[in-house]
N, C-alpha and C positions, 0 to 999 in steps of 0.2 A: 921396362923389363916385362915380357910375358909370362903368362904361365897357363900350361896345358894340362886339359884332365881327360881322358878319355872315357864312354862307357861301352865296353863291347857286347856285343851277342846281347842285347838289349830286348826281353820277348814282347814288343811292341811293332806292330807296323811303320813300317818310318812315315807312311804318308798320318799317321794321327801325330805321330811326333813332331813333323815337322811343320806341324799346326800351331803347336805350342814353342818351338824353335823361335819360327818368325817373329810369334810376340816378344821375346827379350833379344832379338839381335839388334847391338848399336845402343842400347838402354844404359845405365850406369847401373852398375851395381845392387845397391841397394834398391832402386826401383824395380831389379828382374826379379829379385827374394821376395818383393810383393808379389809381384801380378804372378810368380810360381806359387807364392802359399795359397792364395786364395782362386787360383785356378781351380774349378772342379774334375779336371779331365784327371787322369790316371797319369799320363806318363808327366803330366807337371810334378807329383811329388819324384820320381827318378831324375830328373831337370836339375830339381833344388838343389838334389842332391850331390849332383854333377859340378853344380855352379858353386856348391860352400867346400867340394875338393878343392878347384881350381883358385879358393880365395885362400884355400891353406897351405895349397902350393905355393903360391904368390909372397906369400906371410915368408915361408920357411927359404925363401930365394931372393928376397930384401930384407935381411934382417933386422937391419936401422932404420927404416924406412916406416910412418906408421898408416896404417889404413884409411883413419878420415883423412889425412891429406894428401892423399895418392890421388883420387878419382878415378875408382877401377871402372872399366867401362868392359862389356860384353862386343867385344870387337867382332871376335868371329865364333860362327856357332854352324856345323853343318851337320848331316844328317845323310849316311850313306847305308844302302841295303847290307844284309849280312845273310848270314845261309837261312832256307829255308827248309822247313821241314815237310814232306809230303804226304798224308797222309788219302784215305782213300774213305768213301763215305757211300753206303749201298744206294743204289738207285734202281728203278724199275726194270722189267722184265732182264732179272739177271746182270744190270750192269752197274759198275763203280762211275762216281765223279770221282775226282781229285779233290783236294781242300789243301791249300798252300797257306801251314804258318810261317807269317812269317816274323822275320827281327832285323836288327838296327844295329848302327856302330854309329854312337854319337861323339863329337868334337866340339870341346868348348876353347878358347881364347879368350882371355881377360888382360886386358893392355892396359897402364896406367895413360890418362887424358893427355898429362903434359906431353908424354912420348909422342901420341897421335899427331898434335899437336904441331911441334918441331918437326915432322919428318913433313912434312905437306908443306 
């Protein structure tokens, strides 16, 4: 069984997120809550955060089911742009640059192992 958590309008660049994405994609579980705690980038603690939704959604959608013998694995994890905000920044003789913030809509999936497993 899966379980989905999303984080919208995320005020992080996706390209620094998807820094920290790549390290727990395919990981198990409990190894992605490591390498997120102890990551020092900024969007790992929003990550963590993302990933102990998707183990409470998981929790509350098996609920005989228990967690150390599931082998939750970090299946799927993407990272897609979201609106950007424009803002304008003064430059010389009389002219604006642009300055584009921007943000993220992250996607986690957490699949239990055996399921992976069986279906391959």
């Amino acid at each position: 069984m899966k379980a989905v958590a999303r984080l919208r309008n995320c005020p992080t660049s996706p390209r620094k997120m998807r820094l920290v994405a790549d390290m727990i994609r395919g990981q198990r579980v409990d190894t992605a809550l490591n390498i997120l705690k102890f990551d020092p980038r900024h969007s790992s603690n929003r990550l963590e955060k993302l990933l102990l939704s998707a183990i409470a959604n998981w929790e509350n959608a098996n609920e005989g089911e228990s967690l150390e013998t599931a082998n939750l694995v970090v299946s799927e994890i993407f990272v897609d742009s979201a609106r950007m905000l424009k803002r304008l920044r003064p430059a010389p003789q009389g002219r604006a640059h642009r300055i584009r913030k921007r943000s993220n809509h992250v996607t986690l999936v957490v699949d239990s192992l055996s399921t992976k497993t069986e279906e391959n």
